[in-house]
C-alpha positions as CSV (number, residue, x, y, z in Angstrom):
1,X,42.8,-71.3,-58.2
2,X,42.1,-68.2,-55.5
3,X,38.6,-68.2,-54.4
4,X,36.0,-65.7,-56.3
5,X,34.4,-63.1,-53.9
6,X,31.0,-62.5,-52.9
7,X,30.4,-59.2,-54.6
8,X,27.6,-56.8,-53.4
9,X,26.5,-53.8,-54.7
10,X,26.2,-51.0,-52.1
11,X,24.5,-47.8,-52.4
12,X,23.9,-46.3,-49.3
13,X,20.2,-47.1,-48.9
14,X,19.6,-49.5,-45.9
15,X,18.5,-52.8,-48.4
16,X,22.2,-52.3,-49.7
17,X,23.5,-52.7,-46.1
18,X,21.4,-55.7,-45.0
19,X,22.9,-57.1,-48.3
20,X,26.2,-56.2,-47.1
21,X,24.9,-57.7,-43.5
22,X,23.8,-61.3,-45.3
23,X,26.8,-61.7,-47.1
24,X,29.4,-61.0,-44.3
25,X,27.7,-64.0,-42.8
26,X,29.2,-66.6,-45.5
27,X,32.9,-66.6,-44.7
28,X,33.8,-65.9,-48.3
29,X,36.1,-63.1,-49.2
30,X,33.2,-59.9,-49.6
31,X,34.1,-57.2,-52.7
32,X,31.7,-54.0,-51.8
33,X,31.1,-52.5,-55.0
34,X,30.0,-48.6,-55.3
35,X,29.1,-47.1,-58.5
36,X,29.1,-43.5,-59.2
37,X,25.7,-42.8,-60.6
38,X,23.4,-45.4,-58.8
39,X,20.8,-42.6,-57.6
40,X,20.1,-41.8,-60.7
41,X,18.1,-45.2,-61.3
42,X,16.7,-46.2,-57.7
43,X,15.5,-42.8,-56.3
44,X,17.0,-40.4,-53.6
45,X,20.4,-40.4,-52.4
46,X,21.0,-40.7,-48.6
47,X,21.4,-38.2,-46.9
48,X,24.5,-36.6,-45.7
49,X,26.0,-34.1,-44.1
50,X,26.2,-31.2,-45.2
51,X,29.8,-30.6,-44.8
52,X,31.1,-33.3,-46.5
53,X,32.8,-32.7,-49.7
54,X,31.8,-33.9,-53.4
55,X,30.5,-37.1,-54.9
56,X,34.1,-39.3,-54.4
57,X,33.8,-38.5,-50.4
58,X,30.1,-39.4,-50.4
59,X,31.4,-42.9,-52.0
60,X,33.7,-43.6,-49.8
61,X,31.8,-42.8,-46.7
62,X,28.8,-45.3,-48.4
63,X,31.7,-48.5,-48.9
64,X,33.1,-47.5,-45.5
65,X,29.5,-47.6,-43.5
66,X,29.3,-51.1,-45.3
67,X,32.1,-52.0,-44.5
68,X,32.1,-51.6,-41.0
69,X,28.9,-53.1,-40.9
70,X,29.9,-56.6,-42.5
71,X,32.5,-56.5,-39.5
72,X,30.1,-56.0,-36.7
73,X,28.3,-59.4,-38.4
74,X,31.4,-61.0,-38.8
75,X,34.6,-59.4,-37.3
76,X,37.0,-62.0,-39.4
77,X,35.1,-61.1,-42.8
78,X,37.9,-60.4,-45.7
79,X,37.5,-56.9,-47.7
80,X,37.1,-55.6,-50.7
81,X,35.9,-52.3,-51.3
82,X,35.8,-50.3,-54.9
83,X,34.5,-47.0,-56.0
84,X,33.6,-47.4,-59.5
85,X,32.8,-44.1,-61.7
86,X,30.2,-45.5,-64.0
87,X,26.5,-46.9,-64.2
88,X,25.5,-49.5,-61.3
89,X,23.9,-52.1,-63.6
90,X,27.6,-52.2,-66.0
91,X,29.4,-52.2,-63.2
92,X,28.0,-54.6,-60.9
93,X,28.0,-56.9,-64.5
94,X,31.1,-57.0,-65.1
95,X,32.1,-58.0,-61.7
96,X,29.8,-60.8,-62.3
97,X,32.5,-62.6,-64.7
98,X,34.8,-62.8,-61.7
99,X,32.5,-63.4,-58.9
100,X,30.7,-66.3,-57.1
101,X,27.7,-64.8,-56.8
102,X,26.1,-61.6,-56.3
103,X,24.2,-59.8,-53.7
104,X,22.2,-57.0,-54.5
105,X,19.1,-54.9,-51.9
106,X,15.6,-53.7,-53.8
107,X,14.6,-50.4,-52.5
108,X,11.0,-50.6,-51.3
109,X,8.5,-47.7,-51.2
110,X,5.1,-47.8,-50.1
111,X,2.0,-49.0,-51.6
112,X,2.1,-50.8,-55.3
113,X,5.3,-49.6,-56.1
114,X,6.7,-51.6,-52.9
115,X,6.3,-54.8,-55.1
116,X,8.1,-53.9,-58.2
117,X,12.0,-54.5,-58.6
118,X,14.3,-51.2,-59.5
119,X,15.8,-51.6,-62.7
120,X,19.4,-52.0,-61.2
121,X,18.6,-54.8,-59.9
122,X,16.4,-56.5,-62.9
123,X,19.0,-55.7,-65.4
124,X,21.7,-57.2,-63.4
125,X,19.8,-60.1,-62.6
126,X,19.2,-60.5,-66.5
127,X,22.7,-60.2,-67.8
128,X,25.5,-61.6,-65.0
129,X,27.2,-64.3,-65.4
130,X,27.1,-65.6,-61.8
131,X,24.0,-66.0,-59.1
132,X,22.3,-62.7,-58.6
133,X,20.7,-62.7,-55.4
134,X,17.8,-60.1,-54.8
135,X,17.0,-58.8,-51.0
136,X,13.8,-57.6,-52.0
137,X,12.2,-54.5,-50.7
138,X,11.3,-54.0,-47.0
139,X,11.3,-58.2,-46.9
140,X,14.9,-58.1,-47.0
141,X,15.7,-58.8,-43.5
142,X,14.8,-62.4,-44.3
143,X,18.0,-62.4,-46.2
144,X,20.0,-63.2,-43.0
145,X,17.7,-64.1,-40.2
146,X,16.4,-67.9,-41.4
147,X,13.1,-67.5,-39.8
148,X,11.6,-70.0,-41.8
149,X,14.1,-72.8,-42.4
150,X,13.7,-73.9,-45.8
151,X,15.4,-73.3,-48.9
152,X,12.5,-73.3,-52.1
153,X,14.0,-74.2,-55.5
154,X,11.6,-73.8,-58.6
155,X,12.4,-76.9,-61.2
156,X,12.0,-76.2,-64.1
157,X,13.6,-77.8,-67.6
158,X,16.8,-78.1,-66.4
159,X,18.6,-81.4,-66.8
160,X,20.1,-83.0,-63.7
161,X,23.1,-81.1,-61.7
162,X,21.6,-78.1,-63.1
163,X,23.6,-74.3,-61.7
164,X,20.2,-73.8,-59.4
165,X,20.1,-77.3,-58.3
166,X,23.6,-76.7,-56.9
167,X,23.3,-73.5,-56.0
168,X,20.0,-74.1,-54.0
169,X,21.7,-77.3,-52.0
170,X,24.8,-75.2,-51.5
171,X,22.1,-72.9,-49.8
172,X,20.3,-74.9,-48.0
173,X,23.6,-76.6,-46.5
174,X,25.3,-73.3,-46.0
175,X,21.9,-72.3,-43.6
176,X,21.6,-76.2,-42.2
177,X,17.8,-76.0,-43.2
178,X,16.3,-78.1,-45.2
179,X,15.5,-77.8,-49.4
180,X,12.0,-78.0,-50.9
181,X,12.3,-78.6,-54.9
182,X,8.9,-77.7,-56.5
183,X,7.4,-78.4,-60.4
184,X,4.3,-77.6,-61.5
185,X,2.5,-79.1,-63.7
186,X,-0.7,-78.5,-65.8
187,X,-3.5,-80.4,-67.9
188,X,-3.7,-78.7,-71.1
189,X,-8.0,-76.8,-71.5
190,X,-8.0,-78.6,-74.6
191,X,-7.6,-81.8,-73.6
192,X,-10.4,-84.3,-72.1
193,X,-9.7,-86.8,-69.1
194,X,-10.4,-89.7,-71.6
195,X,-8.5,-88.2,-74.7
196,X,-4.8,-87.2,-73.4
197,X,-2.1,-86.8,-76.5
198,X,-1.5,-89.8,-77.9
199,X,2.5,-89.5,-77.9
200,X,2.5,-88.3,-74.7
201,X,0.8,-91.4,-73.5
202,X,2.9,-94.0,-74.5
203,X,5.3,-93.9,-71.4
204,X,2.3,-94.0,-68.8
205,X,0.0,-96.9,-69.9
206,X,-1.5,-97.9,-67.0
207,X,-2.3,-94.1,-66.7
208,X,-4.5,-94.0,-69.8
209,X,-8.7,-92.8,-68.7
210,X,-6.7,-89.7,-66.4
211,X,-4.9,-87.3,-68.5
212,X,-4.3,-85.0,-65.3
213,X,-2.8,-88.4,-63.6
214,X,-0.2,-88.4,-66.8
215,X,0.8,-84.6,-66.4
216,X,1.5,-85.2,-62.6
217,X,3.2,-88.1,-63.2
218,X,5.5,-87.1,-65.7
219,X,6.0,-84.3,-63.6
220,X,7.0,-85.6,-60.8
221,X,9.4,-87.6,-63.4
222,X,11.1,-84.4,-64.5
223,X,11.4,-83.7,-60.8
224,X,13.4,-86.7,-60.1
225,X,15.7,-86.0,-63.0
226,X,16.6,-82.3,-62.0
227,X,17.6,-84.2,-58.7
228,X,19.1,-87.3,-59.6
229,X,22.7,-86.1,-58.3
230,X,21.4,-84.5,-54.9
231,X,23.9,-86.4,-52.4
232,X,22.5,-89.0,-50.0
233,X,23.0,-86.7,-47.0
234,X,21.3,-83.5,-48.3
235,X,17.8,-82.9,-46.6
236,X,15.1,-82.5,-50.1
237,X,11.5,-82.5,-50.2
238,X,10.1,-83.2,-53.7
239,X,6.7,-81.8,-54.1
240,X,4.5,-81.1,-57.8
241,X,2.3,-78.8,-57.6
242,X,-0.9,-78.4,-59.9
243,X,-1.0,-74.9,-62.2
244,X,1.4,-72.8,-63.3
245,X,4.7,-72.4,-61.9
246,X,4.6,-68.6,-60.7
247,X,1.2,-70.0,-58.5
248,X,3.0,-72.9,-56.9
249,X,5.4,-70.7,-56.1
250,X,3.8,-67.8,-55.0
251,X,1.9,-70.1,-52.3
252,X,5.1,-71.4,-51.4
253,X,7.4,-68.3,-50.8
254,X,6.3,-67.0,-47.9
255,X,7.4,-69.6,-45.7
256,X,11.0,-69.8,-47.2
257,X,14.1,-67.8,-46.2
258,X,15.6,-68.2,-49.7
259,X,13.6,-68.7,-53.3
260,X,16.2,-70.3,-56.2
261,X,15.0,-69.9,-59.8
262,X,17.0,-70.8,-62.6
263,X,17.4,-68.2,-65.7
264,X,17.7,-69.5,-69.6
265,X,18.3,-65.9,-71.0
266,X,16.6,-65.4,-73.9
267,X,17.6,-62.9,-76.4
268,X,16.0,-61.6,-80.4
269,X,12.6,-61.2,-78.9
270,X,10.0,-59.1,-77.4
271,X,9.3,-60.1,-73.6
272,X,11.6,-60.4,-70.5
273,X,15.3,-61.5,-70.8
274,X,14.8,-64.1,-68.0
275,X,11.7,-65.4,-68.9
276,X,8.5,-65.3,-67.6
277,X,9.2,-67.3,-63.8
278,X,11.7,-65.4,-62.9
279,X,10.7,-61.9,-64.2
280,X,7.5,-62.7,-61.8
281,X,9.1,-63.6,-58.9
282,X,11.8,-60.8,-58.8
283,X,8.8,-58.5,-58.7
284,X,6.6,-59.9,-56.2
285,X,8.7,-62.8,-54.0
286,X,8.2,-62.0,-50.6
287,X,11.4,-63.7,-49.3
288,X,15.2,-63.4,-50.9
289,X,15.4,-63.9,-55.0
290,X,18.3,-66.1,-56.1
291,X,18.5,-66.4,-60.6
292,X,20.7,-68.8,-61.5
293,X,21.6,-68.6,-64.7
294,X,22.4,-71.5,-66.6
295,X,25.8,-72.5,-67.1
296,X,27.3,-70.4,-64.5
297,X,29.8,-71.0,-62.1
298,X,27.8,-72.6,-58.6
């Protein structure tokens, strides 16, 4: 079976070419994708000269620019460039289906609406079927330069070998830096210390007087499980982390070059299509956004 490329959606604005830039880094076969009408949902087009001719010419300069840039990273990089007449977010969908992964750049502006995702790149990041990574606003040159050395995945119900476990080790080794797994966990308002769920107790008996105790515990339980097939030789911290998920994680981003969520689309309701974790950290992760939908292809 012939490998599946590393598609990135290019559109000109410097994010999209620092996408281009972290990808050409991977040694995978790199499909630069262009579509038509992608001004129309993330703000100004480039600018260009004023000679050149019509919106296919201003295409193909934009794949060519990214081209050549992915070659100055990596002069043996493989190529593939397409100029697609249609909506970004359809577009760079579809070549989801036949794709490793996907690399998209968040254009940032300045003050509050800085920290809030364009809607190319939430709607593709809902609905493709591979790992959608996000090279978020003017923090996107974290996407290549590994400042920080660390990989962060986000745990969350996910049974072991889970698409964002492997992705995120796949990361981590890919870099050479090590991974740091995080769950949170929480002690319900409603509960006392001396009065924890009966049913929930029954596994952690010599717990019993310290319902928190019982919530970290079990936590830390899930946390094993998620990781039970991480190879012997992969670098992991395991850490749980008290409150909701989106705060452990918050703290945690800024020291990491890569944040790895996983995605259980939800669909036939009001509310985000990635749920809640995700949705949050696309809009306000200060480092690189990996969703990793379940079931995909890692």
């Amino acid at each position: 079976m012939a490998e599946l490329p590393l598609v990135v959606g290019v559109d000109g604005s410097e994010p999209s070419l620092r996408a281009a830039d972290d990808a050409a880094l991977r040694g995978v076969l790199l499909r630069l994708v262009y579509a038509f009408m992608w001004q129309r949902y993330e703000g100004a087009a480039p600018a260009w000269d004023a000679g050149k001719p019509g919106a296919q010419m201003r295409a193909e300069d934009i794949v060519g620019h990214a081209a050549r840039r992915a070659h100055r990273r990596r002069a043996d990089v493989h190529l593939s460039l397409a100029v697609l007449p249609e909506e970004p977010e359809y577009a760079l969908v579809r070549e989801s289906r036949n794709a490793c992964a996907l690399v998209v750049g968040s254009r940032g502006r300045s003050g509050v609406a800085e920290l809030l995702l364009g809607s190319v790149g939430l709607a593709v990041a809902a609905h493709a079927d591979c790992p959608v990574i996000v090279l978020r606003g003017s923090h996107d040159n974290q996407g290549g330069a590994g400042q920080h050395g660390l990989v962060l995945l986000g745990v969350g119900e996910a049974p072991a070998g889970s698409a964002a476990v492997r992705f995120a080790l796949r990361e981590a080794r890919l870099r050479d830096v090590p991974l740091e797994a995080v769950r949170a966990w929480r002690c319900p308002a409603h509960e006392t210390i001396d009065h924890p769920p009966p049913d929930f107790v029954r596994g952690y008996p010599q717990l019993v007087g310290n319902s928190a105790r019982l919530y970290e515990q079990r936590a830390a339980q899930m946390l094993g499980a998620a990781l039970r097939d991480v190879p012997p030789d992969a670098v992991v911290r395991r850490r749980t982390a008290e409150g909701p998920a989106r705060r452990a994680l918050v703290q945690a981003f800024h020291r990491a070059d890569l944040l790895v969520v996983g995605a259980r689309r939800r669909t036939g309701h009001v509310g985000p299509a990635l749920g809640r974790v995700a949705h949050a950290m696309l809009h306000h992760s200060a480092c690189p956004v990996a969703v990793v939908p379940e079931g995909s292809r890692t």
